[in-house]
C-alpha positions in Angstrom: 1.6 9.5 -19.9 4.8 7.4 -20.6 5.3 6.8 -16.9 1.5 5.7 -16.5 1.6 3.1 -19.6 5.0 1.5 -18.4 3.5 1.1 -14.7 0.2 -0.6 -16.9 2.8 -2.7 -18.5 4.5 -3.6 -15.4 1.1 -4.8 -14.2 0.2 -6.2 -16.7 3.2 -8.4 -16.7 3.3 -9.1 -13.4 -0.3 -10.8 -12.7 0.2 -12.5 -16.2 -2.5 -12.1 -18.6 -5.3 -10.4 -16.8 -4.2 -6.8 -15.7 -5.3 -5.5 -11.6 -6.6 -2.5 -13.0 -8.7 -2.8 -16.2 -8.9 1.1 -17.5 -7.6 3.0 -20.7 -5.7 6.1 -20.3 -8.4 8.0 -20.4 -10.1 6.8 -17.2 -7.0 7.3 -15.8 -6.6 10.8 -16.7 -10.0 11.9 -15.5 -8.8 10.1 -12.3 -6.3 12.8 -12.2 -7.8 15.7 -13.5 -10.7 15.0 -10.5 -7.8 14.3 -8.1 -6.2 17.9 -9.3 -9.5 20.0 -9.2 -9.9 18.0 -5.5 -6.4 19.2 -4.4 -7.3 23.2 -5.6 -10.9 23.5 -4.3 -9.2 22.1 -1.0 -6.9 24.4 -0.9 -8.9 27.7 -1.9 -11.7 26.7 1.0 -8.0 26.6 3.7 -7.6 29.8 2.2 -11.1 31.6 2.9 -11.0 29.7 6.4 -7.7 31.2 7.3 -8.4 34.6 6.0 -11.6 34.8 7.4 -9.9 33.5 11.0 -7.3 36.3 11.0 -9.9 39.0 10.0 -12.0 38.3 12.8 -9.0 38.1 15.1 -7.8 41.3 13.6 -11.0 42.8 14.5 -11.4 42.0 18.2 
């Protein structure tokens, strides 16, 4: 989370007083953790499409 609070600070300095993106680190990691269980579900539904395209191929 170091990376995360220097980019904040960066920001932060940046604009001046009034930081672009108003969020604690928590908000931010729930961003994450939604992005994360986004990536996996994607990935497991590629998975049952793929398998399920070279079953019925195998099939035929």
């Amino acid at each position: 989370m170091k990376r995360a609070e220097q980019y904040h600070v960066m920001i932060v300095s940046s604009t001046g007083d009034k930081p672009v993106f108003n969020m604690g680190p928590g908000l931010l990691r729930l961003i994450i953790f939604i992005f994360i269980l986004v990536i996996i579900a994607l990935a497991v539904l590629a998975y049952l499409v793929l398998d399920a395209y070279r079953v019925e191929h195998e099939l035929r």
